[in-house]
mmCIF file as Biopython writes it, N, C-alpha, C and O atoms, coordinates in Angstrom:
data_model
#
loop_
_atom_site.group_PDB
_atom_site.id
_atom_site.type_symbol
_atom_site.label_atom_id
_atom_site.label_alt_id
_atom_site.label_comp_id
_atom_site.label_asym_id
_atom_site.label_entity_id
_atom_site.label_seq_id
_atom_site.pdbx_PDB_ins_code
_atom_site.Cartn_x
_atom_site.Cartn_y
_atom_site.Cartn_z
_atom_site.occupancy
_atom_site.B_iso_or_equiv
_atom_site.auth_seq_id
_atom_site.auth_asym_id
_atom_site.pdbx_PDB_model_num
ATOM 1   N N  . UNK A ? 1  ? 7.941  20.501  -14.359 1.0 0.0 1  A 1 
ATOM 2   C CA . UNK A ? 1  ? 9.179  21.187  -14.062 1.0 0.0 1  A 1 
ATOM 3   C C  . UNK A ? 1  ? 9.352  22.371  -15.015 1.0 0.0 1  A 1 
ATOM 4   O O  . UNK A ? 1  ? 9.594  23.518  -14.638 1.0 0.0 1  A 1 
ATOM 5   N N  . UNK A ? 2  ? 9.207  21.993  -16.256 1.0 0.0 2  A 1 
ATOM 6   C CA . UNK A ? 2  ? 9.338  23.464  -17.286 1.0 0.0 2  A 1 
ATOM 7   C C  . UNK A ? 2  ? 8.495  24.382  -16.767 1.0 0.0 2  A 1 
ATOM 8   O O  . UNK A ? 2  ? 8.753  25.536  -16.427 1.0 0.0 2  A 1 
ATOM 9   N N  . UNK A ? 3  ? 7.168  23.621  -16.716 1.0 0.0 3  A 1 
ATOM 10  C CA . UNK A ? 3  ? 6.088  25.136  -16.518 1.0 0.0 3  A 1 
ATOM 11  C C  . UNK A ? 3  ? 6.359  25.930  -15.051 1.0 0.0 3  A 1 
ATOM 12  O O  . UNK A ? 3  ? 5.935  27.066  -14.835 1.0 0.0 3  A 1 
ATOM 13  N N  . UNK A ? 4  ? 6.909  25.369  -14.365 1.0 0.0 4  A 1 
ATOM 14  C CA . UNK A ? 4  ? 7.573  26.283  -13.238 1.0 0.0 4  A 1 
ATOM 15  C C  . UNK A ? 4  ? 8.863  27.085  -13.392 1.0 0.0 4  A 1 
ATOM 16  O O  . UNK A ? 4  ? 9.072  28.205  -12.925 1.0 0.0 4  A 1 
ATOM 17  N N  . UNK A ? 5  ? 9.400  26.604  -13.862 1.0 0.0 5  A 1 
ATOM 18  C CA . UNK A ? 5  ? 10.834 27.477  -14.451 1.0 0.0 5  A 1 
ATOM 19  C C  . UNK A ? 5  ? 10.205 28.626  -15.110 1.0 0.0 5  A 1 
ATOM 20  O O  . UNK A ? 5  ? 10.592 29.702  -14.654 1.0 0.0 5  A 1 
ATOM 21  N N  . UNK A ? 6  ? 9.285  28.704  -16.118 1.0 0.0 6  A 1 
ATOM 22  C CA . UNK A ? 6  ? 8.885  28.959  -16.762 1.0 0.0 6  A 1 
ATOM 23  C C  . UNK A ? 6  ? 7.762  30.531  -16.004 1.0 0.0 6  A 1 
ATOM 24  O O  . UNK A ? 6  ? 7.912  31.749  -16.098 1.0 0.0 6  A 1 
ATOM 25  N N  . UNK A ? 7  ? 7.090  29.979  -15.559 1.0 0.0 7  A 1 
ATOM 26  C CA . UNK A ? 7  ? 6.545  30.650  -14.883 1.0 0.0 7  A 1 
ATOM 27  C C  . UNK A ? 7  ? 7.095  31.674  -13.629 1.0 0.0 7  A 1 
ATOM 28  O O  . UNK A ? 7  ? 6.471  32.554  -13.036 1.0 0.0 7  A 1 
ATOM 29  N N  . UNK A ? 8  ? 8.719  31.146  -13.433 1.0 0.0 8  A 1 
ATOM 30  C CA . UNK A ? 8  ? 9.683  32.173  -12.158 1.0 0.0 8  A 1 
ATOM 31  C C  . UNK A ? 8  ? 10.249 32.710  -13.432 1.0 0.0 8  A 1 
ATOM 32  O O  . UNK A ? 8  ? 11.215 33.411  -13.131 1.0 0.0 8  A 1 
ATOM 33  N N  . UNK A ? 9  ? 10.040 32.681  -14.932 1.0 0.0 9  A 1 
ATOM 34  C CA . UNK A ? 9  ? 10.808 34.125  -15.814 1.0 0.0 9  A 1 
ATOM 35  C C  . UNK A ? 9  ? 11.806 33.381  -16.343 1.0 0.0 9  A 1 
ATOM 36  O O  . UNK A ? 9  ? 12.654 34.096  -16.878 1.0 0.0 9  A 1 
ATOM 37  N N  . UNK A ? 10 ? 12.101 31.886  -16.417 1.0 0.0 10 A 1 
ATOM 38  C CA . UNK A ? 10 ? 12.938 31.201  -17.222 1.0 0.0 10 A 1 
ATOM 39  C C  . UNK A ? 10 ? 12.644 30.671  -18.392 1.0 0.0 10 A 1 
ATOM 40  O O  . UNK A ? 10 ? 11.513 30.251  -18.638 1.0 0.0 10 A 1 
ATOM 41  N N  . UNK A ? 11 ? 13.917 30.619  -19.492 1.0 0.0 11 A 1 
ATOM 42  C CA . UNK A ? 11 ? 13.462 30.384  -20.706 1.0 0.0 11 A 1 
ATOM 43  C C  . UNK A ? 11 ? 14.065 29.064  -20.915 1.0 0.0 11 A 1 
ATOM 44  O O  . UNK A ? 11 ? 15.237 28.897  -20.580 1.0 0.0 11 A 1 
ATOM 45  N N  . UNK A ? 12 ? 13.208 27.858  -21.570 1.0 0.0 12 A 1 
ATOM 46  C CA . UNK A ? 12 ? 13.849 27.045  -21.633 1.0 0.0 12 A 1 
ATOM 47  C C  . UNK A ? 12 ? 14.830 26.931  -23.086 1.0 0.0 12 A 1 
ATOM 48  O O  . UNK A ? 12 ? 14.384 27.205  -24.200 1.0 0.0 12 A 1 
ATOM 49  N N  . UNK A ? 13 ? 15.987 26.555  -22.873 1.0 0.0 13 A 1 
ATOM 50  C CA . UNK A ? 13 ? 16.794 26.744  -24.081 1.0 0.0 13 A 1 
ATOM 51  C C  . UNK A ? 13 ? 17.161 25.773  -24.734 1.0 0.0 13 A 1 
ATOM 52  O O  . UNK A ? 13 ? 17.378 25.997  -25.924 1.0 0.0 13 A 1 
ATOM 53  N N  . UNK A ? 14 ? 17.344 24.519  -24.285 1.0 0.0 14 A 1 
ATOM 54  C CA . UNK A ? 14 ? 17.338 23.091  -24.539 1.0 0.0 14 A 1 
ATOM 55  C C  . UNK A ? 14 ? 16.984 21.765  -23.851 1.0 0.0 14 A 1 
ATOM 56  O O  . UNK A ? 14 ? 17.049 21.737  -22.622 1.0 0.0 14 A 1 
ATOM 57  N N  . UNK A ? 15 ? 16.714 20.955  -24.347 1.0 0.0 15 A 1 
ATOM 58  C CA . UNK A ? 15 ? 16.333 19.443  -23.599 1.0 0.0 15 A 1 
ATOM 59  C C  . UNK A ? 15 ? 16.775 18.731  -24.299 1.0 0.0 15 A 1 
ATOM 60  O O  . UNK A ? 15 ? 16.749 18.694  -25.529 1.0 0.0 15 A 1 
ATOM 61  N N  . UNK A ? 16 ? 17.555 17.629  -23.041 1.0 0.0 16 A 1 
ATOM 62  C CA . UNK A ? 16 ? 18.166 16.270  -23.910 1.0 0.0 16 A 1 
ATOM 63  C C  . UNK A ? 16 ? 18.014 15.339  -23.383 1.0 0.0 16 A 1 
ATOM 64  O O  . UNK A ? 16 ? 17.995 15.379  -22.152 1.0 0.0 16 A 1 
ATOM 65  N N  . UNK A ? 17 ? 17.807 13.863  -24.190 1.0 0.0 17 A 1 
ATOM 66  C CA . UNK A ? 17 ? 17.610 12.504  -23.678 1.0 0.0 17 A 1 
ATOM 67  C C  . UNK A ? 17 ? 18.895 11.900  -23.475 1.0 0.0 17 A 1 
ATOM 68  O O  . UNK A ? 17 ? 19.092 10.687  -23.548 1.0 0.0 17 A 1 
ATOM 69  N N  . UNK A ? 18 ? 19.555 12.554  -23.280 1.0 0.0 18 A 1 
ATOM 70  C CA . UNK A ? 18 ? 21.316 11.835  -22.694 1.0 0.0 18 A 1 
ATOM 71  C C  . UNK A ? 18 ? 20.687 10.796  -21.475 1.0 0.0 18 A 1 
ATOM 72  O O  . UNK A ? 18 ? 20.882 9.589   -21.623 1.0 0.0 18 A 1 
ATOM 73  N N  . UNK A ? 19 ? 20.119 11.160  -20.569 1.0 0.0 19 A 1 
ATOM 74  C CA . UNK A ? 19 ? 19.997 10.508  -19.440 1.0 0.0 19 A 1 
ATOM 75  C C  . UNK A ? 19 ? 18.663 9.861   -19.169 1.0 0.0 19 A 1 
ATOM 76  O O  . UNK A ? 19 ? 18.357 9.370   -18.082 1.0 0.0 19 A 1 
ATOM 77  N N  . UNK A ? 20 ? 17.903 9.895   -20.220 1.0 0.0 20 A 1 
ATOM 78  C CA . UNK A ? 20 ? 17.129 9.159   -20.079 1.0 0.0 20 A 1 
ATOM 79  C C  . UNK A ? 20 ? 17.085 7.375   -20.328 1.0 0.0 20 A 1 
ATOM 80  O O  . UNK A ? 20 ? 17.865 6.758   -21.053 1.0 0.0 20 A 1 
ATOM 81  N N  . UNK A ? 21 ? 16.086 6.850   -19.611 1.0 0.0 21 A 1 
ATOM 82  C CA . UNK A ? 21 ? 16.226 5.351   -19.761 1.0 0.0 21 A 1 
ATOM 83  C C  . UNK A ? 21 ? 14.687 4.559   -19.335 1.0 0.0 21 A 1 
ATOM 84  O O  . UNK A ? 21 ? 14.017 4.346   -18.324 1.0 0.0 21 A 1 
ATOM 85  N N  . UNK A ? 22 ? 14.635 4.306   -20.748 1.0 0.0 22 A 1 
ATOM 86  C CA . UNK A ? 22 ? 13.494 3.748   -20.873 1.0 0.0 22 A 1 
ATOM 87  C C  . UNK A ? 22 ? 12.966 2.349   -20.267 1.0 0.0 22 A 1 
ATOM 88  O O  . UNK A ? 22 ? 11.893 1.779   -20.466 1.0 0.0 22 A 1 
ATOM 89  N N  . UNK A ? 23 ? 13.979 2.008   -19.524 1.0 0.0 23 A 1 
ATOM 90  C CA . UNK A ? 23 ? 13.859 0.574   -18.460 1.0 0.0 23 A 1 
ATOM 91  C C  . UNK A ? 23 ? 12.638 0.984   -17.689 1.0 0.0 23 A 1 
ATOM 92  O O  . UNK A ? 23 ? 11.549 0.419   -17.589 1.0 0.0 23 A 1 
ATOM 93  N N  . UNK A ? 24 ? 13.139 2.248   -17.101 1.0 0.0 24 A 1 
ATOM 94  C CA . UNK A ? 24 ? 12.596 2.779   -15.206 1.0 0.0 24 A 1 
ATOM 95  C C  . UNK A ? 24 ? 11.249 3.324   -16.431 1.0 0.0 24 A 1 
ATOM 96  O O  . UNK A ? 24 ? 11.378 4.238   -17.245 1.0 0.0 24 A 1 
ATOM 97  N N  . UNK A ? 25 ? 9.941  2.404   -16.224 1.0 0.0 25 A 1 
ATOM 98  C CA . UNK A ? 25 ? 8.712  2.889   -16.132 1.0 0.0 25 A 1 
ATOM 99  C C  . UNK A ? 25 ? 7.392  2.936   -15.297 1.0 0.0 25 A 1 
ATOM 100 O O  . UNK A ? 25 ? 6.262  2.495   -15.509 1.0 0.0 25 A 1 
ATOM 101 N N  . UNK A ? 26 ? 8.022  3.719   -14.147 1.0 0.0 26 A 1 
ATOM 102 C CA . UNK A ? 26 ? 7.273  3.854   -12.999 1.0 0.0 26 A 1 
ATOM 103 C C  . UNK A ? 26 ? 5.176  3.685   -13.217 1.0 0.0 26 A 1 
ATOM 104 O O  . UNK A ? 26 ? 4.461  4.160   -14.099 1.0 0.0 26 A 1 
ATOM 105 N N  . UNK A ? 27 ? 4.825  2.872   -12.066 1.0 0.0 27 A 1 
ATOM 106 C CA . UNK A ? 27 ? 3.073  2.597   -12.238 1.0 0.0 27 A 1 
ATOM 107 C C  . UNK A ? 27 ? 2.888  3.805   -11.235 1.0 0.0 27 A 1 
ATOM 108 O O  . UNK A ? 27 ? 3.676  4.282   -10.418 1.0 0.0 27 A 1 
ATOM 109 N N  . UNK A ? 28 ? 1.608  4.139   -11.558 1.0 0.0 28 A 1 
ATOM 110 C CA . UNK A ? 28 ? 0.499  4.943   -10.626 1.0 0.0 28 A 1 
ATOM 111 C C  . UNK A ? 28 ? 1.360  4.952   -9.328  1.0 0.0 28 A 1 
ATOM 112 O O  . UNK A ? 28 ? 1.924  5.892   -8.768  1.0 0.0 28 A 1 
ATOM 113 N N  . UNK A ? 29 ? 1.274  3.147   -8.902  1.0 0.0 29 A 1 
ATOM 114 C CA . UNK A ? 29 ? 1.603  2.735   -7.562  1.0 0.0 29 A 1 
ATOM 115 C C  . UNK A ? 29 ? 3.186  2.907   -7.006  1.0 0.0 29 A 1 
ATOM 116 O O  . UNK A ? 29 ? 3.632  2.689   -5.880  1.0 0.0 29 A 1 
ATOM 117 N N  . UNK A ? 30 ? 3.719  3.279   -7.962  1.0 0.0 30 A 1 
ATOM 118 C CA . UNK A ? 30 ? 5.444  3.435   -7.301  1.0 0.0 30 A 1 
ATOM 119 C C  . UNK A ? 30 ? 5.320  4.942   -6.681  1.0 0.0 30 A 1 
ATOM 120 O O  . UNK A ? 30 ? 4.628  5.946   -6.854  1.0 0.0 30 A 1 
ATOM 121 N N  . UNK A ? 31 ? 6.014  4.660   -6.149  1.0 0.0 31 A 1 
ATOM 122 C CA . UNK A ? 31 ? 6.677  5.836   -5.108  1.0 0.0 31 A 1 
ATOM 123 C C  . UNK A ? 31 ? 7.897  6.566   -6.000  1.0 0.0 31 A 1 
ATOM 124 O O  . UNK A ? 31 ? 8.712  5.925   -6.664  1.0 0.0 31 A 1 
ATOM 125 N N  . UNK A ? 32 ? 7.869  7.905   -5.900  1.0 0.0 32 A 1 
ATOM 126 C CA . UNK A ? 32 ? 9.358  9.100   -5.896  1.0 0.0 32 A 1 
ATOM 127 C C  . UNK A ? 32 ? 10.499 7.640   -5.750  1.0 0.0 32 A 1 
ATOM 128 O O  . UNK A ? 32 ? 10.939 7.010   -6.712  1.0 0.0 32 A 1 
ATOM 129 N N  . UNK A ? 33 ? 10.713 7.434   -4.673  1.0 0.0 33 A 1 
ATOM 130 C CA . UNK A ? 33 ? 12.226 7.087   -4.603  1.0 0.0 33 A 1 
ATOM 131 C C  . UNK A ? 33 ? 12.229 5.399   -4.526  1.0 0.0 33 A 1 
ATOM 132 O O  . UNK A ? 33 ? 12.822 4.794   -3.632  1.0 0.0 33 A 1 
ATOM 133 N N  . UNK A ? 34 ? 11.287 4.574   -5.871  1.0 0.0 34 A 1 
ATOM 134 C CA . UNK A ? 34 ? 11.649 3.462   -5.998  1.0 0.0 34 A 1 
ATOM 135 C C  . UNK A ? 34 ? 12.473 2.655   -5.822  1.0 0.0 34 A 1 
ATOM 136 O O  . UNK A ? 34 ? 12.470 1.617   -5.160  1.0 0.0 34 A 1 
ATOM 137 N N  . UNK A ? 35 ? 13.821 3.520   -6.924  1.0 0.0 35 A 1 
ATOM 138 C CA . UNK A ? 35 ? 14.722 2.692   -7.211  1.0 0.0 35 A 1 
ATOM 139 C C  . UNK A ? 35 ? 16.108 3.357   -6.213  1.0 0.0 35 A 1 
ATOM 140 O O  . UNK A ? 35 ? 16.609 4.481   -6.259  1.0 0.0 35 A 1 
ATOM 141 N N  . UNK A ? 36 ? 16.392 2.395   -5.504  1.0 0.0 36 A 1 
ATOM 142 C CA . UNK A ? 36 ? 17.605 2.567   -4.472  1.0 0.0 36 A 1 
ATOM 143 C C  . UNK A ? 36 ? 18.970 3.461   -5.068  1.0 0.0 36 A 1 
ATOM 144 O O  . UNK A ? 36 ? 19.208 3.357   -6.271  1.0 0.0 36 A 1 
ATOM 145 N N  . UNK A ? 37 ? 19.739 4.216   -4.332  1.0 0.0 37 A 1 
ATOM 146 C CA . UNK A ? 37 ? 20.432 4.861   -5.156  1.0 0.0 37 A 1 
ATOM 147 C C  . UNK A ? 37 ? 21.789 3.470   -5.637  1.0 0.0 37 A 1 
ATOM 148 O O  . UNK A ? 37 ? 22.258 3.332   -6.767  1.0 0.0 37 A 1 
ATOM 149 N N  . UNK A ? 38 ? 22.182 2.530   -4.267  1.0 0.0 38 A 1 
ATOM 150 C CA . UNK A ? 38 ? 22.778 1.697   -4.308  1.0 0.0 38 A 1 
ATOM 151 C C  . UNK A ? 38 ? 21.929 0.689   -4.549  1.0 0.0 38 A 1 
ATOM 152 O O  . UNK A ? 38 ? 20.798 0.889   -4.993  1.0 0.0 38 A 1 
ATOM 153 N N  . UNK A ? 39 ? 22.682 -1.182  -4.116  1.0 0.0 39 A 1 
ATOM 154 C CA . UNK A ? 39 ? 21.882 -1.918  -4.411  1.0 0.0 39 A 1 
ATOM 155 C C  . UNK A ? 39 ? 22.897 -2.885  -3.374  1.0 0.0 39 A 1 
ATOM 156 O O  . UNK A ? 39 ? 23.308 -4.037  -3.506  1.0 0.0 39 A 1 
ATOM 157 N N  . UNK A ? 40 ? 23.159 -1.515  -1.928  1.0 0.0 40 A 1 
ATOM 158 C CA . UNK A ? 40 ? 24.402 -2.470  -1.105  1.0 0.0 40 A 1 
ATOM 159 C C  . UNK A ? 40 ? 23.161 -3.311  0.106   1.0 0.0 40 A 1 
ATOM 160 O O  . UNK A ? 40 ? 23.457 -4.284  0.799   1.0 0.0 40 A 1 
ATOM 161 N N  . UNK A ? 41 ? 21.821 -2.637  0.089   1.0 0.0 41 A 1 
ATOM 162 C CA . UNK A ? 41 ? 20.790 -3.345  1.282   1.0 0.0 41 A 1 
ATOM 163 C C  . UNK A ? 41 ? 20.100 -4.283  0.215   1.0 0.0 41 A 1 
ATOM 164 O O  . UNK A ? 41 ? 19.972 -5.258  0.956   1.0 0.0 41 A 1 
ATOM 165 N N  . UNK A ? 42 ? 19.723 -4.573  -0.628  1.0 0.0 42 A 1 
ATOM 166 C CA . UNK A ? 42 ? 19.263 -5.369  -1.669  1.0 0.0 42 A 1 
ATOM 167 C C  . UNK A ? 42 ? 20.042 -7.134  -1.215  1.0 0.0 42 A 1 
ATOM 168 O O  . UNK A ? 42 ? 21.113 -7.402  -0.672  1.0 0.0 42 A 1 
ATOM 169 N N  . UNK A ? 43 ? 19.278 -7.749  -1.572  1.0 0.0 43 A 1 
ATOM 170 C CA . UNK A ? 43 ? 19.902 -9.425  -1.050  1.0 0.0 43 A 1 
ATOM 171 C C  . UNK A ? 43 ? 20.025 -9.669  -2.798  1.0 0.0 43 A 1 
ATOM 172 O O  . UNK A ? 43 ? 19.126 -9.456  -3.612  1.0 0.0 43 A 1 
ATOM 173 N N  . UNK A ? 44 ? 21.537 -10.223 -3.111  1.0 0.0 44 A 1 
ATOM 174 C CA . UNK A ? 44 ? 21.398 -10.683 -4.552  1.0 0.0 44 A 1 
ATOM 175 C C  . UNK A ? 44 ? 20.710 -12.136 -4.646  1.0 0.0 44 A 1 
ATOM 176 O O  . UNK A ? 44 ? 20.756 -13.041 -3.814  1.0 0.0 44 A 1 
ATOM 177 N N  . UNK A ? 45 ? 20.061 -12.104 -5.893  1.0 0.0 45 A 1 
ATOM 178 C CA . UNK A ? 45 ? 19.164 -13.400 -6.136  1.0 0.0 45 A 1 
ATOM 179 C C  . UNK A ? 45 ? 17.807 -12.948 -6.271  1.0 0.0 45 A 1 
ATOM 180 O O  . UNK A ? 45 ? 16.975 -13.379 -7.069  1.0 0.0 45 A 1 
ATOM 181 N N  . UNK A ? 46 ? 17.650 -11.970 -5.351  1.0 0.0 46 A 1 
ATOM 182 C CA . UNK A ? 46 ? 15.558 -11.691 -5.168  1.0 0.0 46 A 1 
ATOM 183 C C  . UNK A ? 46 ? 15.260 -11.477 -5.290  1.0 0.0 46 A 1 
ATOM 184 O O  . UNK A ? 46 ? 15.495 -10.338 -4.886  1.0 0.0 46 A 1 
ATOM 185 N N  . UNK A ? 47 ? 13.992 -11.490 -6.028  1.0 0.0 47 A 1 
ATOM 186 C CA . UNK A ? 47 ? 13.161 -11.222 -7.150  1.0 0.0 47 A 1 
ATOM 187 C C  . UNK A ? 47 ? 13.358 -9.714  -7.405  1.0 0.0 47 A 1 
ATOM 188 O O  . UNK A ? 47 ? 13.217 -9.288  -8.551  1.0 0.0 47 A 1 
ATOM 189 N N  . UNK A ? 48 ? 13.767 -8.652  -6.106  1.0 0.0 48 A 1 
ATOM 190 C CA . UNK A ? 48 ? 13.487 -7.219  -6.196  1.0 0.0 48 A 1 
ATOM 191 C C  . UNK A ? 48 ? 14.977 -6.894  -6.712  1.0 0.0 48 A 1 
ATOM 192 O O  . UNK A ? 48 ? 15.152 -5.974  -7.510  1.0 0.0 48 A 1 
ATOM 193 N N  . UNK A ? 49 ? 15.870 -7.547  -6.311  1.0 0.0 49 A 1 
ATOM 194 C CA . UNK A ? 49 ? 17.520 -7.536  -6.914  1.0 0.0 49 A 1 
ATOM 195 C C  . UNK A ? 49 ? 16.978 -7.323  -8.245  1.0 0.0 49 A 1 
ATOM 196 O O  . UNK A ? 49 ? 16.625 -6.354  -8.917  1.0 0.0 49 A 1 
ATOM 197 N N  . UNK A ? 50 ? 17.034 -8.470  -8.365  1.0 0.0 50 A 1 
ATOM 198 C CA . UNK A ? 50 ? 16.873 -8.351  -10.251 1.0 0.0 50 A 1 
ATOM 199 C C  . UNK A ? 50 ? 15.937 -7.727  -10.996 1.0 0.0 50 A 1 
ATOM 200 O O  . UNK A ? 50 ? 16.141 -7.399  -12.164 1.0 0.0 50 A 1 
ATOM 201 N N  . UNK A ? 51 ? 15.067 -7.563  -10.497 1.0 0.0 51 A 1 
ATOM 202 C CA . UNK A ? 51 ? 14.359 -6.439  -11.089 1.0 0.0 51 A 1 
ATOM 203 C C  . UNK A ? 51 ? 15.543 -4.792  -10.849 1.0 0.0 51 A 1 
ATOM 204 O O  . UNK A ? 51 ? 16.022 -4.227  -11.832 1.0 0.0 51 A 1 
ATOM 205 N N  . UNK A ? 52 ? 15.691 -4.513  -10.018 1.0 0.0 52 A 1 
ATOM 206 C CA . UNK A ? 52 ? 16.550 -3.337  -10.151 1.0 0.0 52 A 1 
ATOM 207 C C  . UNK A ? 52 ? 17.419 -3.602  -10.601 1.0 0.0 52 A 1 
ATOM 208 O O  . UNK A ? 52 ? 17.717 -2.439  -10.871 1.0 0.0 52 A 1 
ATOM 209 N N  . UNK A ? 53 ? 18.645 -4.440  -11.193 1.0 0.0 53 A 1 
ATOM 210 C CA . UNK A ? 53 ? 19.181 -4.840  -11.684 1.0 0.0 53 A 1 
ATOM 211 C C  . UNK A ? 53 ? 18.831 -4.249  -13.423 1.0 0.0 53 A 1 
ATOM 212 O O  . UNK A ? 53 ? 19.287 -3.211  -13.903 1.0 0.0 53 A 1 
ATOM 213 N N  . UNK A ? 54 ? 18.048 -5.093  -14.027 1.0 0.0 54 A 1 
ATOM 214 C CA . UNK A ? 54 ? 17.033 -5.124  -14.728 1.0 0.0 54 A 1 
ATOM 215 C C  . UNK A ? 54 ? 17.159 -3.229  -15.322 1.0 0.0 54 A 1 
ATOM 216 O O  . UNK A ? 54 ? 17.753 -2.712  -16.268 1.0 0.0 54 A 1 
ATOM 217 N N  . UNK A ? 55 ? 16.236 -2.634  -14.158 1.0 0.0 55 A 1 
ATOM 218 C CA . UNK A ? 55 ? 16.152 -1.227  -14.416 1.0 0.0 55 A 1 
ATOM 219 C C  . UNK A ? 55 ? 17.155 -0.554  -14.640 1.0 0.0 55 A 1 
ATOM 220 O O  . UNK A ? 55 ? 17.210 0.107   -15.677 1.0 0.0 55 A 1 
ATOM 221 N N  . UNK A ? 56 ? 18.053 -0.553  -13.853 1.0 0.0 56 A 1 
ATOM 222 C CA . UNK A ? 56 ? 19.370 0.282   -14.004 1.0 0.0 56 A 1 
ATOM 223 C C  . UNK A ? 56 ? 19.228 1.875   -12.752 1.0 0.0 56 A 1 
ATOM 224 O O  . UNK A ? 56 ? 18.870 2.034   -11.585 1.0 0.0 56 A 1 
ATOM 225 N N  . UNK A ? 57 ? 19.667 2.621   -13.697 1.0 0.0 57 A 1 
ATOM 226 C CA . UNK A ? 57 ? 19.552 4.156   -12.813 1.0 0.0 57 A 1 
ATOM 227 C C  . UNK A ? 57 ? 18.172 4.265   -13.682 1.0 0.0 57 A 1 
ATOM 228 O O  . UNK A ? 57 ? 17.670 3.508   -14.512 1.0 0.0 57 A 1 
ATOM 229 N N  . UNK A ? 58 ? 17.795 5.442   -13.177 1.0 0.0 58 A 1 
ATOM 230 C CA . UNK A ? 58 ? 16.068 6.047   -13.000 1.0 0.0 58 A 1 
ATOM 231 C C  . UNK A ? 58 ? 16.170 7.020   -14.151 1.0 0.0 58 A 1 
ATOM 232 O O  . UNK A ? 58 ? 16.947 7.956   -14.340 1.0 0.0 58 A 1 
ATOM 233 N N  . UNK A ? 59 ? 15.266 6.585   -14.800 1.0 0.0 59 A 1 
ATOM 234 C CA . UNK A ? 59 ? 14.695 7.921   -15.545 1.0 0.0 59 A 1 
ATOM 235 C C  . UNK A ? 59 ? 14.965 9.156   -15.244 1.0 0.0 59 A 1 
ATOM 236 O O  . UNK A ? 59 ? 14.403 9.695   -14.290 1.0 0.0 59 A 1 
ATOM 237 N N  . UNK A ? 60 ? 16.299 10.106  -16.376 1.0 0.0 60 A 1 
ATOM 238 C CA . UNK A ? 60 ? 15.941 11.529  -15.633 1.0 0.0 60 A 1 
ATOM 239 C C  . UNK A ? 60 ? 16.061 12.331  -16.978 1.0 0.0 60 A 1 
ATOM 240 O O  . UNK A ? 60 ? 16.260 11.940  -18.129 1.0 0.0 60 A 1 
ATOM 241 N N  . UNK A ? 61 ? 15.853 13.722  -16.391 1.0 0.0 61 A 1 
ATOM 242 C CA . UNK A ? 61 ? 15.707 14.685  -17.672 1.0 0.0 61 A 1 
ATOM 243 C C  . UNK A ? 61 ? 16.587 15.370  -17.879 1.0 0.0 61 A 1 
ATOM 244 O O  . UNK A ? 61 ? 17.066 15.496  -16.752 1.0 0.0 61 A 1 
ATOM 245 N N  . UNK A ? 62 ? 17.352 16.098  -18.721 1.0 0.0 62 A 1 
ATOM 246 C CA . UNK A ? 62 ? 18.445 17.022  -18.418 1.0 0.0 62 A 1 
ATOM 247 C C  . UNK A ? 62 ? 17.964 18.478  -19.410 1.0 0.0 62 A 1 
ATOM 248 O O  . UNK A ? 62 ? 17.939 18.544  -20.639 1.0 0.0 62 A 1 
ATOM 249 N N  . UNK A ? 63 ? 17.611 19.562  -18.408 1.0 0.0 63 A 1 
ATOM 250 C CA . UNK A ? 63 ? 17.210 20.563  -19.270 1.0 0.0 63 A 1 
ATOM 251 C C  . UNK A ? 63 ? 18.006 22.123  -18.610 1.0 0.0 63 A 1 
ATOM 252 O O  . UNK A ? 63 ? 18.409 22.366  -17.472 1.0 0.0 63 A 1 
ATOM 253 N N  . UNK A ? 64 ? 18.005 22.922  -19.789 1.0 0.0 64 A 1 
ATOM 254 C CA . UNK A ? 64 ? 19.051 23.726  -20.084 1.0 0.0 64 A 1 
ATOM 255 C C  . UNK A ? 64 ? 17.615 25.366  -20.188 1.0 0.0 64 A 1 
ATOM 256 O O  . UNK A ? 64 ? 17.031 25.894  -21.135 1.0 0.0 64 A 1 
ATOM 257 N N  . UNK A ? 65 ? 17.611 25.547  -19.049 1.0 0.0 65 A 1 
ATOM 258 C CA . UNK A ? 65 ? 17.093 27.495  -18.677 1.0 0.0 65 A 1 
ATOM 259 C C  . UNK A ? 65 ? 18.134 28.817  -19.321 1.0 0.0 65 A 1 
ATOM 260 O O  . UNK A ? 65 ? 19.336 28.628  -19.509 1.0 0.0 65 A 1 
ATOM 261 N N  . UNK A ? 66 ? 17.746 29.576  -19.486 1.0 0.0 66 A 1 
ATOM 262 C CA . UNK A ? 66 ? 18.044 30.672  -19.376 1.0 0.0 66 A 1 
ATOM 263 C C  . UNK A ? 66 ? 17.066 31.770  -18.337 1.0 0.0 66 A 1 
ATOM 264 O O  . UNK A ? 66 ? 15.841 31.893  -18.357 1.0 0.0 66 A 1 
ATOM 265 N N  . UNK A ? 67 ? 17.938 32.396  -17.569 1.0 0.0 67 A 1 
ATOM 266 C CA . UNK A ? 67 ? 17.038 33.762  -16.864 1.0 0.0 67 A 1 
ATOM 267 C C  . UNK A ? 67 ? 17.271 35.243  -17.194 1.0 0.0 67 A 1 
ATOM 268 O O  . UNK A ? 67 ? 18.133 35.938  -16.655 1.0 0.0 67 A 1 
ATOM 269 N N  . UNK A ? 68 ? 16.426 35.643  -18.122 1.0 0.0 68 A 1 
ATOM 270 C CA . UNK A ? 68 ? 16.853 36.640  -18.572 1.0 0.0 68 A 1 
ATOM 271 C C  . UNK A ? 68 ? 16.617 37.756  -17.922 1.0 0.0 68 A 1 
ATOM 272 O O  . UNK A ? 68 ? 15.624 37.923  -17.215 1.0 0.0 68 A 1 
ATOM 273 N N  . UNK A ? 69 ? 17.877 38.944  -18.190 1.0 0.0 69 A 1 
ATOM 274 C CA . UNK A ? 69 ? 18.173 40.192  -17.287 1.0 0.0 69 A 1 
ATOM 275 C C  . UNK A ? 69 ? 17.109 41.019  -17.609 1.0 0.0 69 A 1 
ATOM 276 O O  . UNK A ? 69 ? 17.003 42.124  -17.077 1.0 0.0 69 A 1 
#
């Protein structure tokens, strides 16, 4: 993601681990959109409940561009 910002003429100006979460550590084998945004189609009790449970919200990044004139 930086090196594309980066490369359209953006400067990166800061990065923060506010939102990161070291639960969600996606394998090779997971997919983009693992973890459900809800957990209202999920059956409570099963094995995949609680594992997302478990995880929480998803790993994310929060970063701060500048585009200079």
């Amino acid at each position: 993601v930086i090196a594309a910002f980066r490369a359209a003429g953006f400067l990166l100006i800061d990065e923060s681990e506010l939102n990161a979460n070291p639960h969600d550590q996606p394998t090779e084998a997971d997919v983009v959109w693992r973890l459900p945004p809800t957990l209202r189609n999920a059956t409570e009790g099963t094995p995949y409940y609680e594992a997302m449970l478990t995880i929480g919200e998803s790993d994310r990044m929060t970063l701060k561009f500048l585009k200079p004139e």
